[in-house]
PDB file of N, CA, C, O and CB in Angstrom:
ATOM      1  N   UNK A   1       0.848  -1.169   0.000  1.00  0.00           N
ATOM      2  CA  UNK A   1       0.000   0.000   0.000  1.00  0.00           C
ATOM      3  C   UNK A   1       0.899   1.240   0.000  1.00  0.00           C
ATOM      4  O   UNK A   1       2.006   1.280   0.536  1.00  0.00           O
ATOM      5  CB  UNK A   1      -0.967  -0.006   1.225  1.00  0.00           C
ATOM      6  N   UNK A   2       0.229   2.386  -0.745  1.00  0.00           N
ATOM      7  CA  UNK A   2       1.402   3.213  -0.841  1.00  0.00           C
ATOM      8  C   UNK A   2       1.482   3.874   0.634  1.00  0.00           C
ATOM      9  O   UNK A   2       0.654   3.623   1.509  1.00  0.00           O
ATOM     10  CB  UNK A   2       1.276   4.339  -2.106  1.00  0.00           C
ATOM     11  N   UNK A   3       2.561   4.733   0.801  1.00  0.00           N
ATOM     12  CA  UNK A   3       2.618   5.694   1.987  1.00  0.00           C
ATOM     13  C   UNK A   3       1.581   6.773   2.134  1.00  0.00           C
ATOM     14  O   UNK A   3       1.146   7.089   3.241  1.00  0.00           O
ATOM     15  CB  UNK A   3       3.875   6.378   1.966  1.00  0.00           C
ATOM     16  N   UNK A   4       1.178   7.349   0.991  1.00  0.00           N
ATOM     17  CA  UNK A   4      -0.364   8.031   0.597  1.00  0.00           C
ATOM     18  C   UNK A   4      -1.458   8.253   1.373  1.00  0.00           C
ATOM     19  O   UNK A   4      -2.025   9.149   1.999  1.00  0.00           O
ATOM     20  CB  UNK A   4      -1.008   7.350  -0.282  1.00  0.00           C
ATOM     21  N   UNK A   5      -1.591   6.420   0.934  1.00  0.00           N
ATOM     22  CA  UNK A   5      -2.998   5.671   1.350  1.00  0.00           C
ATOM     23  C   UNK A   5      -2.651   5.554   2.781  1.00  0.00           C
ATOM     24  O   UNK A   5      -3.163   6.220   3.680  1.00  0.00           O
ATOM     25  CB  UNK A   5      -3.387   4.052   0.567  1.00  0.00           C
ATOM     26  N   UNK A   6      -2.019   4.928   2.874  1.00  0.00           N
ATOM     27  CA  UNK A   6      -1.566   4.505   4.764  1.00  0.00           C
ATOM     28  C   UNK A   6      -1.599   5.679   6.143  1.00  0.00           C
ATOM     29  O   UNK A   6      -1.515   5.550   7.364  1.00  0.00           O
ATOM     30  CB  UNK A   6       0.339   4.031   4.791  1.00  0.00           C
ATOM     31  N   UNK A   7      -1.786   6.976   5.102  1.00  0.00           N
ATOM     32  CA  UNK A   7      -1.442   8.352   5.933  1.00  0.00           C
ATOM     33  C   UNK A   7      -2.877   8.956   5.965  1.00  0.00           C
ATOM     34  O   UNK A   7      -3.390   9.732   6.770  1.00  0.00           O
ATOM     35  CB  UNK A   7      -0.203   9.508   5.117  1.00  0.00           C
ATOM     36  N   UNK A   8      -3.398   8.324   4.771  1.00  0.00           N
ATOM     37  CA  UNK A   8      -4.596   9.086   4.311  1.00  0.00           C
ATOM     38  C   UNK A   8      -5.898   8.054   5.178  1.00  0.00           C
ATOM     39  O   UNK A   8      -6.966   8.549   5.540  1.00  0.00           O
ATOM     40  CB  UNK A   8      -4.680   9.122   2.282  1.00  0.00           C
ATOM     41  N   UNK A   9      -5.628   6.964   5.336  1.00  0.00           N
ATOM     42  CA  UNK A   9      -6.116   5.821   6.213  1.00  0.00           C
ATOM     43  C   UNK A   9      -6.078   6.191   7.613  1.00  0.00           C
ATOM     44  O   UNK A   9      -7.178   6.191   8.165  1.00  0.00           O
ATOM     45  CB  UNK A   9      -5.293   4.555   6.033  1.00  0.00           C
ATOM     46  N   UNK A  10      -4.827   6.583   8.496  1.00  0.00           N
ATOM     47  CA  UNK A  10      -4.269   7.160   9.727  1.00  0.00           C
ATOM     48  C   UNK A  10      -4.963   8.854   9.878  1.00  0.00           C
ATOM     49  O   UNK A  10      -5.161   9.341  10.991  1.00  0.00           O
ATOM     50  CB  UNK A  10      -2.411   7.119   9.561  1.00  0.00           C
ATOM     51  N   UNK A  11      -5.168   9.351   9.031  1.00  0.00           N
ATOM     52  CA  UNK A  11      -5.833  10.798   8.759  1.00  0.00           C
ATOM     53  C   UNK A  11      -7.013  10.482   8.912  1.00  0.00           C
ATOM     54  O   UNK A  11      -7.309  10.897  10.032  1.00  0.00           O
ATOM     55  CB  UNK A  11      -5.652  11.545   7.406  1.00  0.00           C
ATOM     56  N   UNK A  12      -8.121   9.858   8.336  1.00  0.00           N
ATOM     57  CA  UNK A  12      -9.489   9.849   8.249  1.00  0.00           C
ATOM     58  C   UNK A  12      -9.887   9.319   9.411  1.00  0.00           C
ATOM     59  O   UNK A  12     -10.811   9.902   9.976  1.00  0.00           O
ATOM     60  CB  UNK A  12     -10.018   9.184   7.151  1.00  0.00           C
ATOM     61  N   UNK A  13      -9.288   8.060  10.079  1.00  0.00           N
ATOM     62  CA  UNK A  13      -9.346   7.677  12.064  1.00  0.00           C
ATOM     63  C   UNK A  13      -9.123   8.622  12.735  1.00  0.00           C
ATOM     64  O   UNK A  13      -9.971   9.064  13.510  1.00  0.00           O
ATOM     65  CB  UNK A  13      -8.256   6.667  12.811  1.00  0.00           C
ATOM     66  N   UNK A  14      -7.896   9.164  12.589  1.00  0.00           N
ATOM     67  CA  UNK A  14      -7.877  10.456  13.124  1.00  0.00           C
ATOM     68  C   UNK A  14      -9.010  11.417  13.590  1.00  0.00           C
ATOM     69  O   UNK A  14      -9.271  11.798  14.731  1.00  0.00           O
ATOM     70  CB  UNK A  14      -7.304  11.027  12.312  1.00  0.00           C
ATOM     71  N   UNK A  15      -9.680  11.743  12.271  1.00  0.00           N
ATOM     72  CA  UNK A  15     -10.268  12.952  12.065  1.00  0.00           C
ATOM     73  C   UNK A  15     -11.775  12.621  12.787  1.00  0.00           C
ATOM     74  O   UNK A  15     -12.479  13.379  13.453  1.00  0.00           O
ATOM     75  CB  UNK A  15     -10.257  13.389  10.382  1.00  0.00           C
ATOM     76  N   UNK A  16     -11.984  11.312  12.434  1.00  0.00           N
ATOM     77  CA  UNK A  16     -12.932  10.758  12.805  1.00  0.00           C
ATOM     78  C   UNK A  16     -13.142  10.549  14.602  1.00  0.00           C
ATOM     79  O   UNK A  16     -14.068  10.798  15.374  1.00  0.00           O
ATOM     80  CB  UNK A  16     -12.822   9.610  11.997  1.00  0.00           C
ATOM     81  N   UNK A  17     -12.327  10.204  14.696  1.00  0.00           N
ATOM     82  CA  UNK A  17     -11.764  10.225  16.334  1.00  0.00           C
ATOM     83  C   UNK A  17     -12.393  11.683  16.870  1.00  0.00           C
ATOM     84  O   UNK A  17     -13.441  11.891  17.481  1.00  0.00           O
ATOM     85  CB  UNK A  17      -9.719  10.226  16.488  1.00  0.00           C
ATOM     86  N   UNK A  18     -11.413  12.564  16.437  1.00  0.00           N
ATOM     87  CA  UNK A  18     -11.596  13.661  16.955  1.00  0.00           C
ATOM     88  C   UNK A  18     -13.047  14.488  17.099  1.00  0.00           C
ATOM     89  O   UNK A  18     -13.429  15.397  17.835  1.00  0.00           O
ATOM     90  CB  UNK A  18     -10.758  14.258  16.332  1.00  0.00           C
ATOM     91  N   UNK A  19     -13.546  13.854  16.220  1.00  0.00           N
ATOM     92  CA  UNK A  19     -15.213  14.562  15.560  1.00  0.00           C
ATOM     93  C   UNK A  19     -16.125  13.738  16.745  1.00  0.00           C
ATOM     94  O   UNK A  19     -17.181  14.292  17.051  1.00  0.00           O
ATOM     95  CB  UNK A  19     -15.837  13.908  13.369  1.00  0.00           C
ATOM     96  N   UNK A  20     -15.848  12.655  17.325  1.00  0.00           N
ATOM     97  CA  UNK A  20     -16.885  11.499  17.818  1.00  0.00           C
ATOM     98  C   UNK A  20     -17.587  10.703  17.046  1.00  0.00           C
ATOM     99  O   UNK A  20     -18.647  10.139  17.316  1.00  0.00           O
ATOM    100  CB  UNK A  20     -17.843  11.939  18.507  1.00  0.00           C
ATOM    101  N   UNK A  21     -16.723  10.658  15.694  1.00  0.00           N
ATOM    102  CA  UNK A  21     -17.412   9.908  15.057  1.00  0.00           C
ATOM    103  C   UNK A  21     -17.278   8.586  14.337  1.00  0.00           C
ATOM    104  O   UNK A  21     -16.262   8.082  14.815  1.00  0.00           O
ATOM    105  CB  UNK A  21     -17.699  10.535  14.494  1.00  0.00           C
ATOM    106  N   UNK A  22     -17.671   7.948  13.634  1.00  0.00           N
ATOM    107  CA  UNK A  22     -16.947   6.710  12.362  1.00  0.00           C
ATOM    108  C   UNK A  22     -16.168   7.084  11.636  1.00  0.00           C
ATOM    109  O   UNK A  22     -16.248   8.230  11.193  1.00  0.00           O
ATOM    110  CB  UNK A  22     -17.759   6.076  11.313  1.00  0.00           C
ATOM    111  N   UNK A  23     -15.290   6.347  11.323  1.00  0.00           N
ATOM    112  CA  UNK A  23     -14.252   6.791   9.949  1.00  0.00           C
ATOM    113  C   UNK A  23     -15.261   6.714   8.870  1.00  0.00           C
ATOM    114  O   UNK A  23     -15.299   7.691   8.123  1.00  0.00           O
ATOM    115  CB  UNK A  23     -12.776   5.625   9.538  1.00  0.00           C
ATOM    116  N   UNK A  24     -16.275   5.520   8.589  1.00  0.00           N
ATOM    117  CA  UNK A  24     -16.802   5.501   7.631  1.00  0.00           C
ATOM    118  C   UNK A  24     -18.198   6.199   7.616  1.00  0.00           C
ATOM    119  O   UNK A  24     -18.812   6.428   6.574  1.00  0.00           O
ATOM    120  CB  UNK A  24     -16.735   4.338   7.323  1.00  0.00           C
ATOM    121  N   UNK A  25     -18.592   6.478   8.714  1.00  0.00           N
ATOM    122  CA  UNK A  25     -19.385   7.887   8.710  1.00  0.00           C
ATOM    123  C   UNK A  25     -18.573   9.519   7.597  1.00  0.00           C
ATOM    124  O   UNK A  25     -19.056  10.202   6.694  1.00  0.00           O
ATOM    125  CB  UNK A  25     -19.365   8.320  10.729  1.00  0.00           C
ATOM    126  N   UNK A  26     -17.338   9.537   8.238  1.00  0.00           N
ATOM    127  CA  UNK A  26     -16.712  10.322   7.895  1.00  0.00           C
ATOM    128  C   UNK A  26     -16.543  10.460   6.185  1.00  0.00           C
ATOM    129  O   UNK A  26     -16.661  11.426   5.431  1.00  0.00           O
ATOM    130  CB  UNK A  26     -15.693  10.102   8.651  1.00  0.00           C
ATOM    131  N   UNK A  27     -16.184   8.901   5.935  1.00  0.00           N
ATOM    132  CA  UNK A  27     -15.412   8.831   4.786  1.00  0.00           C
ATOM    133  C   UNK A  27     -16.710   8.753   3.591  1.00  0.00           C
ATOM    134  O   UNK A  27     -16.619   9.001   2.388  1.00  0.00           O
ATOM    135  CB  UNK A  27     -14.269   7.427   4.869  1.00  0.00           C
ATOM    136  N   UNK A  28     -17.589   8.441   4.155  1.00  0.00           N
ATOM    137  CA  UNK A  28     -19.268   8.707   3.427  1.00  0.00           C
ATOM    138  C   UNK A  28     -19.461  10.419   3.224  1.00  0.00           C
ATOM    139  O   UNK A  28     -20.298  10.663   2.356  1.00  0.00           O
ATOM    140  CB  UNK A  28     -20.812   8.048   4.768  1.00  0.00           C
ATOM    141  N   UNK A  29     -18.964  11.414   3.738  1.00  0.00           N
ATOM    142  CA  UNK A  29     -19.121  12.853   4.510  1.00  0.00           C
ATOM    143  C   UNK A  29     -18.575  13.154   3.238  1.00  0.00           C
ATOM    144  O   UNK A  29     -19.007  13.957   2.412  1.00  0.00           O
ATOM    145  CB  UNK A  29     -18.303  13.378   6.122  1.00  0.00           C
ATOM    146  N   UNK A  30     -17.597  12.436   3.172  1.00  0.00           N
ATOM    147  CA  UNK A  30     -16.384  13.510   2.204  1.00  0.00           C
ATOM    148  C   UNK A  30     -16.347  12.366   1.025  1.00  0.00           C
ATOM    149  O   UNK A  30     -15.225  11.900   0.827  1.00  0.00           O
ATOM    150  CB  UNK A  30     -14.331  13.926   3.125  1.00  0.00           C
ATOM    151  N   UNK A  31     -17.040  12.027   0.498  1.00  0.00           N
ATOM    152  CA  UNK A  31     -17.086  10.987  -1.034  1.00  0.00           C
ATOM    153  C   UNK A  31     -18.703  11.803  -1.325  1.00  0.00           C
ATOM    154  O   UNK A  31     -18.993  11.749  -2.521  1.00  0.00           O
ATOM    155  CB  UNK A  31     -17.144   8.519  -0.743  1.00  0.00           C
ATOM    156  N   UNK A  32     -19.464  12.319  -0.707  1.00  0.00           N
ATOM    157  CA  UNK A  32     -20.471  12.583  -0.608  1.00  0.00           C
ATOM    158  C   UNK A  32     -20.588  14.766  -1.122  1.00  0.00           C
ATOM    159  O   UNK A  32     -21.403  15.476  -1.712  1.00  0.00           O
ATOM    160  CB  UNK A  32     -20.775  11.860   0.990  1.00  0.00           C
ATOM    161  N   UNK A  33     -19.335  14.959  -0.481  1.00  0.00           N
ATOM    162  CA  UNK A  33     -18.842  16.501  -0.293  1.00  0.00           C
ATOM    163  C   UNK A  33     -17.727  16.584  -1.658  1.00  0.00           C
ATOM    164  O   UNK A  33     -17.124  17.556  -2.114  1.00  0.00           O
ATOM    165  CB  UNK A  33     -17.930  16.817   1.530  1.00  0.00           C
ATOM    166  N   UNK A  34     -17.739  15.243  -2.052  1.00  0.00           N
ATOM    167  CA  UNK A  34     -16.346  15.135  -3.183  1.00  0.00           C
ATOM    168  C   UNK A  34     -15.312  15.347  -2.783  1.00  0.00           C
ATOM    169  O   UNK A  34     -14.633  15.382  -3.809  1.00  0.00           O
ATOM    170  CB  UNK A  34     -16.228  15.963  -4.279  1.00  0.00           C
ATOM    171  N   UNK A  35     -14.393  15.602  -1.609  1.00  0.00           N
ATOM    172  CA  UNK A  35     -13.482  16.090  -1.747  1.00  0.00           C
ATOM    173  C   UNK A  35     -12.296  14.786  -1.172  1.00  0.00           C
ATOM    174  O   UNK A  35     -11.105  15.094  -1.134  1.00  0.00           O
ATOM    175  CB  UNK A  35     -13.665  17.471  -1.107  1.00  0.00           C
ATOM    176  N   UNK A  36     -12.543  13.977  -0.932  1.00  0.00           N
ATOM    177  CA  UNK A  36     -11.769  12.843  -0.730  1.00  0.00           C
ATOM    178  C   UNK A  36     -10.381  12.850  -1.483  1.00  0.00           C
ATOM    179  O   UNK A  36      -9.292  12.734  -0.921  1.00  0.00           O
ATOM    180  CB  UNK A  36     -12.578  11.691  -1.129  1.00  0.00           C
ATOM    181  N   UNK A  37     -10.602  13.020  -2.973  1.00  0.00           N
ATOM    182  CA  UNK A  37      -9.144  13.322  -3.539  1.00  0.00           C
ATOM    183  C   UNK A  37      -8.478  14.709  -3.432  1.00  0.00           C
ATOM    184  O   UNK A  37      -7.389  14.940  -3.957  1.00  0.00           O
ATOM    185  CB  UNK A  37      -9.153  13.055  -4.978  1.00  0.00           C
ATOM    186  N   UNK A  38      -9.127  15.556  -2.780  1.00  0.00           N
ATOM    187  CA  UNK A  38      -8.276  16.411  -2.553  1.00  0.00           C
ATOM    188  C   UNK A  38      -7.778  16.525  -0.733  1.00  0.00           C
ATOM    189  O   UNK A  38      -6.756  17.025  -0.263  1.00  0.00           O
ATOM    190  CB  UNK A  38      -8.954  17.673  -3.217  1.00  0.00           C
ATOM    191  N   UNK A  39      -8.520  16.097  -0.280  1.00  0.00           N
ATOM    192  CA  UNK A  39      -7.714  15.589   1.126  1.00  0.00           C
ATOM    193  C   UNK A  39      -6.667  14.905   0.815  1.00  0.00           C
ATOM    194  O   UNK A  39      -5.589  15.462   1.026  1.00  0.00           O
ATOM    195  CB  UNK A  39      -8.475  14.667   2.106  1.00  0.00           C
ATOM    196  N   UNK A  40      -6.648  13.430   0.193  1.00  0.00           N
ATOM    197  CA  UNK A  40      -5.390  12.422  -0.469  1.00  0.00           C
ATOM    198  C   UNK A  40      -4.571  13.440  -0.802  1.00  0.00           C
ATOM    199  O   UNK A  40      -3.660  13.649  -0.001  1.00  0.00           O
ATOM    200  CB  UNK A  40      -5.706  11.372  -1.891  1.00  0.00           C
ATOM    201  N   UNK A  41      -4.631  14.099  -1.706  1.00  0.00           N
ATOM    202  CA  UNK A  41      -3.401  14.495  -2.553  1.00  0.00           C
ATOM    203  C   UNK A  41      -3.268  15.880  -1.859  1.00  0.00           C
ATOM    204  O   UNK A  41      -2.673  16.617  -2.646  1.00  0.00           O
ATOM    205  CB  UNK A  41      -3.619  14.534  -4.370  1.00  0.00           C
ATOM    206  N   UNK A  42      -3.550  16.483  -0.807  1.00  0.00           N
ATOM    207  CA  UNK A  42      -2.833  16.497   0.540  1.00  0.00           C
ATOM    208  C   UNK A  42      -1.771  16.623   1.103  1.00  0.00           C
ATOM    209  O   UNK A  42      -1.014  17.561   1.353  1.00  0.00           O
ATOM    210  CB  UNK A  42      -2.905  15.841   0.956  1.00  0.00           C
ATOM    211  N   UNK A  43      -1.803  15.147   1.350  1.00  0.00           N
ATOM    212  CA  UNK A  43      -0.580  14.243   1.899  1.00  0.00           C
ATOM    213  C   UNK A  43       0.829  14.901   2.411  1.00  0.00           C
ATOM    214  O   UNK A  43       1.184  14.918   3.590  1.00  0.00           O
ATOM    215  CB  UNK A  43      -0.168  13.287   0.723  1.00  0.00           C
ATOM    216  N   UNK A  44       1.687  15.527   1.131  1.00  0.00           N
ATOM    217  CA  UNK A  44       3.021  16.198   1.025  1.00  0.00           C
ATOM    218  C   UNK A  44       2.201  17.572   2.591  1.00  0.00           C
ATOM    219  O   UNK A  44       2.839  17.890   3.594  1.00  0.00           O
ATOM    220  CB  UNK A  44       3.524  17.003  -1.271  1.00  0.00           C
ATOM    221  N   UNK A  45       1.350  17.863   2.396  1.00  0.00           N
ATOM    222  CA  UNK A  45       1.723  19.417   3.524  1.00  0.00           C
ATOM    223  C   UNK A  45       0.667  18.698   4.736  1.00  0.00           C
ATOM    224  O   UNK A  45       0.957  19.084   5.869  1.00  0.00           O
ATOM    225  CB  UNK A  45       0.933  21.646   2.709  1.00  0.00           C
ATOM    226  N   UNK A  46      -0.407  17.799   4.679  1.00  0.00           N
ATOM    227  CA  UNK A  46      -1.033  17.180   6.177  1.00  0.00           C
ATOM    228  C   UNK A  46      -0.159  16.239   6.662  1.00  0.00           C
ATOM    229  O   UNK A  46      -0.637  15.738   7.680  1.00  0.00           O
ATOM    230  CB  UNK A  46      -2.509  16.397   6.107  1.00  0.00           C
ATOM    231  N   UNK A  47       1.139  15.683   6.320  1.00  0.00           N
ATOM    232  CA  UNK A  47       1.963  14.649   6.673  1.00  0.00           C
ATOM    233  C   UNK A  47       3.012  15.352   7.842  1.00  0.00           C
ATOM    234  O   UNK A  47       3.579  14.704   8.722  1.00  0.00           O
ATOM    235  CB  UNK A  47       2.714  14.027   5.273  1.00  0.00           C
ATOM    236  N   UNK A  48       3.113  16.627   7.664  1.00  0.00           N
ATOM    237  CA  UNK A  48       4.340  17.161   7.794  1.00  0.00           C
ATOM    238  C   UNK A  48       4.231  18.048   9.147  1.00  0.00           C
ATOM    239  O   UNK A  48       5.082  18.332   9.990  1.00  0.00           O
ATOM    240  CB  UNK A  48       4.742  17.960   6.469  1.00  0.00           C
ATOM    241  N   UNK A  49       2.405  18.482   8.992  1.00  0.00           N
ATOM    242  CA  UNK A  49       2.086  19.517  10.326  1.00  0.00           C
ATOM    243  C   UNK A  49       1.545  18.846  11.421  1.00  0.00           C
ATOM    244  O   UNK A  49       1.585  17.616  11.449  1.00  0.00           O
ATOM    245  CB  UNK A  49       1.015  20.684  10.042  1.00  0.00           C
ATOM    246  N   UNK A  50       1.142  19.363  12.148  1.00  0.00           N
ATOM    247  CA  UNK A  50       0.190  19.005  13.526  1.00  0.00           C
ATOM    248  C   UNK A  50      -1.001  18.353  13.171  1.00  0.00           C
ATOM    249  O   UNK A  50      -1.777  19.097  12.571  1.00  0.00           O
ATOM    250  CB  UNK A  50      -0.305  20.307  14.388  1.00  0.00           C
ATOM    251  N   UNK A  51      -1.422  17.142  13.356  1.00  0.00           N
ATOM    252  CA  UNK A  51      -2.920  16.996  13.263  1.00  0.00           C
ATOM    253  C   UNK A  51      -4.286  18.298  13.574  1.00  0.00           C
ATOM    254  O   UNK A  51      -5.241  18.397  12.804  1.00  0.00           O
ATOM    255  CB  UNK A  51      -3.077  15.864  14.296  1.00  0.00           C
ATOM    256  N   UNK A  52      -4.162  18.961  14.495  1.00  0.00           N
ATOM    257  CA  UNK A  52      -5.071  20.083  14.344  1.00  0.00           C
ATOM    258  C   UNK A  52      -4.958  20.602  13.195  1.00  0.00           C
ATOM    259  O   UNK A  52      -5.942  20.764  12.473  1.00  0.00           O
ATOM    260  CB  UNK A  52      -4.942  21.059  15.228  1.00  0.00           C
ATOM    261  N   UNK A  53      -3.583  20.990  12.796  1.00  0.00           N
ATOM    262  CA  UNK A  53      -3.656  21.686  11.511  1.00  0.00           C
ATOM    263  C   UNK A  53      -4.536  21.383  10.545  1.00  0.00           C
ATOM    264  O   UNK A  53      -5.444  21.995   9.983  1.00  0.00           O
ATOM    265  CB  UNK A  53      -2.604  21.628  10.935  1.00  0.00           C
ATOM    266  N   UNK A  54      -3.945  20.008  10.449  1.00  0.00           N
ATOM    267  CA  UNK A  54      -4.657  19.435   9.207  1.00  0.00           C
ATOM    268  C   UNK A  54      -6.337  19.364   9.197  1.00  0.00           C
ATOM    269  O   UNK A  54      -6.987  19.492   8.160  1.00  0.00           O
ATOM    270  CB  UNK A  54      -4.105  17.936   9.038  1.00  0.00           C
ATOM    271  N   UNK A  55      -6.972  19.126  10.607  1.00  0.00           N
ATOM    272  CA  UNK A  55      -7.876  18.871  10.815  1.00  0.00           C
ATOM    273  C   UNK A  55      -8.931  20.492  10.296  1.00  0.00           C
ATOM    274  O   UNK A  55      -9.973  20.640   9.657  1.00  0.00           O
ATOM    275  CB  UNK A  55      -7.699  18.251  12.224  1.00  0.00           C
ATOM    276  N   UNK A  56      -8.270  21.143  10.766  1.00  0.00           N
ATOM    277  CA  UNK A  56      -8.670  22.751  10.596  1.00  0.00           C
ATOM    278  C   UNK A  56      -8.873  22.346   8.948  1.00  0.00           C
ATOM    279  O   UNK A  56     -10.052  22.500   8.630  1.00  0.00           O
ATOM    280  CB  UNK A  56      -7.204  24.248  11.105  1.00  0.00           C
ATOM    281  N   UNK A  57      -8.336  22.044   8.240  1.00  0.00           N
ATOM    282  CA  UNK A  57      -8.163  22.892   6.855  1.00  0.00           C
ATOM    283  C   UNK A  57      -8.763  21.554   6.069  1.00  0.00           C
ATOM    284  O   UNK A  57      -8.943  21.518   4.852  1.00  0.00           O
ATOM    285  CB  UNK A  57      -6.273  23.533   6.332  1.00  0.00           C
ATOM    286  N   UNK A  58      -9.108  20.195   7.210  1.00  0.00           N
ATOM    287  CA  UNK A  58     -10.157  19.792   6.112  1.00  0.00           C
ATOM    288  C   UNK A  58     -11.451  20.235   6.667  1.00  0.00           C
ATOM    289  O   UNK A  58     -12.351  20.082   5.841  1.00  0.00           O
ATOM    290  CB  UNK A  58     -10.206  18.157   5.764  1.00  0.00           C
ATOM    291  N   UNK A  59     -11.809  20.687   7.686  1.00  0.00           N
ATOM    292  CA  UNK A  59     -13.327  21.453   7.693  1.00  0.00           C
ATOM    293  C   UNK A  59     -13.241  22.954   7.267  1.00  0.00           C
ATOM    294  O   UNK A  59     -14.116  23.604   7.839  1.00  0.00           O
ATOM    295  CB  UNK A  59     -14.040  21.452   9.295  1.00  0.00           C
ATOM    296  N   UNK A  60     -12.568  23.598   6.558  1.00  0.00           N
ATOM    297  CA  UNK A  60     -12.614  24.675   5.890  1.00  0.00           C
ATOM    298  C   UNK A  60     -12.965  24.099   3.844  1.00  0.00           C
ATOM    299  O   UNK A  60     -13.635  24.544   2.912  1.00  0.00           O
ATOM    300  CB  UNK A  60     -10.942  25.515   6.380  1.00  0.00           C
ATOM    301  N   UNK A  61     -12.047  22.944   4.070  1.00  0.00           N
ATOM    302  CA  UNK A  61     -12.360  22.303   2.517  1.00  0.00           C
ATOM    303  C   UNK A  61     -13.792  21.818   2.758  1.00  0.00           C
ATOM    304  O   UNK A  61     -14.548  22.147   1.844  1.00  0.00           O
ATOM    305  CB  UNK A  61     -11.234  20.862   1.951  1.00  0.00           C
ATOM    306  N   UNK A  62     -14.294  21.208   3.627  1.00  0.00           N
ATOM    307  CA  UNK A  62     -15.575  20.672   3.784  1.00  0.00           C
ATOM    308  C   UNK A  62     -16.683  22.130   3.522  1.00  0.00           C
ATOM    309  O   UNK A  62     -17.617  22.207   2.724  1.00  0.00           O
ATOM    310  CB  UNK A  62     -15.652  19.876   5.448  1.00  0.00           C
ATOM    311  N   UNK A  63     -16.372  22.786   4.130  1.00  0.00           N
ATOM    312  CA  UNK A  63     -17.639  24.041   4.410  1.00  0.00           C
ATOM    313  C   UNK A  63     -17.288  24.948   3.348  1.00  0.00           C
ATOM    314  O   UNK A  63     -18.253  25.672   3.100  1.00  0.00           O
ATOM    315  CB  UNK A  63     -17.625  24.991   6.070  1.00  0.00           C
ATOM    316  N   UNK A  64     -16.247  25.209   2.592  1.00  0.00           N
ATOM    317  CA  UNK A  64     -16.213  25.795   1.494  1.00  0.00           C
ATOM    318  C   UNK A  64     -15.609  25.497   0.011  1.00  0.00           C
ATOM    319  O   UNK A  64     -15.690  26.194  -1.001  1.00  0.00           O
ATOM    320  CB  UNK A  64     -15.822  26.645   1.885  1.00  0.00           C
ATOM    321  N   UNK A  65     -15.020  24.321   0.194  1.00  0.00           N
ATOM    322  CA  UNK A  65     -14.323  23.350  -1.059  1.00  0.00           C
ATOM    323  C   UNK A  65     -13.157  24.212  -1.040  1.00  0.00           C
ATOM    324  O   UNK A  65     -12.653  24.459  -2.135  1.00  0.00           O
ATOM    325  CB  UNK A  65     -15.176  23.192  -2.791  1.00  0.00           C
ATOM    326  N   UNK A  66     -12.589  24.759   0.089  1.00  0.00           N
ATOM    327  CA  UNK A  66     -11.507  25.055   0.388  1.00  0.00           C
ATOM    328  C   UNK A  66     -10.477  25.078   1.447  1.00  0.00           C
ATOM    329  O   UNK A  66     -10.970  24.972   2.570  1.00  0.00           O
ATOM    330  CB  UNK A  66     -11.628  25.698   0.149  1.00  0.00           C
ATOM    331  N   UNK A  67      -9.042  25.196   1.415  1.00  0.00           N
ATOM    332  CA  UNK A  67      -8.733  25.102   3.228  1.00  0.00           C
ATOM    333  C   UNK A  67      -8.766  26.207   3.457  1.00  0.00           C
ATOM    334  O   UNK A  67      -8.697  27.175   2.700  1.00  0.00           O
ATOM    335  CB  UNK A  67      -7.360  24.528   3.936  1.00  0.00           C
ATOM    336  N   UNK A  68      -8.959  26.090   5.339  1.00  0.00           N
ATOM    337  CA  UNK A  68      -8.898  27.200   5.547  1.00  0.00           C
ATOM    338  C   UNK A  68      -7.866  28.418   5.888  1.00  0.00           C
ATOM    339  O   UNK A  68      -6.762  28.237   5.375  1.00  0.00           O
ATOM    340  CB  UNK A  68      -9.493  27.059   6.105  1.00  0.00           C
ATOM    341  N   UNK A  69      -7.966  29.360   6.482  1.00  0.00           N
ATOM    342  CA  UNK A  69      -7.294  30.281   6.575  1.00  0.00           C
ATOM    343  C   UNK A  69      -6.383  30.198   7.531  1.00  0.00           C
ATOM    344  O   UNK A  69      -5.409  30.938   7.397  1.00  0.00           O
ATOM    345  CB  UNK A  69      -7.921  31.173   6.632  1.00  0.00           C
ATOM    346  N   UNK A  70      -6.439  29.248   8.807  1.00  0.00           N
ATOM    347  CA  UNK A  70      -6.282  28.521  10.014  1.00  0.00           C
ATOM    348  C   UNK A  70      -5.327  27.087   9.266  1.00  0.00           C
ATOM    349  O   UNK A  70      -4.457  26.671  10.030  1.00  0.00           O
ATOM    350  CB  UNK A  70      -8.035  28.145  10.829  1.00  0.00           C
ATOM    351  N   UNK A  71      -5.406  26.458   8.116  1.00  0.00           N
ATOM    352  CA  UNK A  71      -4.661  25.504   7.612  1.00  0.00           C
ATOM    353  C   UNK A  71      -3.486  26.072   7.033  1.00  0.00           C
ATOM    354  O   UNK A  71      -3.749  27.050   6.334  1.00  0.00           O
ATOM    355  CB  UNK A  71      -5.361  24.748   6.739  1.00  0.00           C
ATOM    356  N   UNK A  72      -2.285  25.780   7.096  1.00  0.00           N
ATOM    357  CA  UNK A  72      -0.864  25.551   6.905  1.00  0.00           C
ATOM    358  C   UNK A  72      -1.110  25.074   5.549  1.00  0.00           C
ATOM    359  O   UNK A  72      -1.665  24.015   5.254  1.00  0.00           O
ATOM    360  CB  UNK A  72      -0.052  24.529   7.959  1.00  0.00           C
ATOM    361  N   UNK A  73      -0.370  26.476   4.277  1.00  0.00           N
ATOM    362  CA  UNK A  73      -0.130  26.520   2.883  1.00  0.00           C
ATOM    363  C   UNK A  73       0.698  27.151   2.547  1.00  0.00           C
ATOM    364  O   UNK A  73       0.962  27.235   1.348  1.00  0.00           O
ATOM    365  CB  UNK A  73      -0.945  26.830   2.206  1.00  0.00           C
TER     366      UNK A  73
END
């Protein structure tokens, strides 16, 4: 499996965690919101920061199909 997927797998528990929720609640959220491949491809700048970070700037992509202003770019 690539390193990608494995981060992007560890990211969505994560996120899910943090929310109180399912990963696959989650991962329904954002296949649903479309933005699943742009969380993935990601990876290079959510690998590198703080999980809050990352977490911030996928509910800014969620609520506006963008990150937010609060996410590390």
């Amino acid at each position: 499996m690539p390193k990608e997927m494995d981060f992007f797998i560890y990211l969505l528990e994560a996120y899910a965690q943090e929310k109180g929720r399912s990963a696959s609640e989650v991962l329904r959220e954002w296949e649903c919101l479309g933005v699943v491949q742009v969380i993935y491809d990601n990876y290079l700048m959510y690998h590198t920061e703080a999980l809050e970070n990352a977490f911030a700037d996928i509910d800014g992509i969620m609520k506006m199909g963008m990150p937010s202003a609060t996410g590390a770019r």
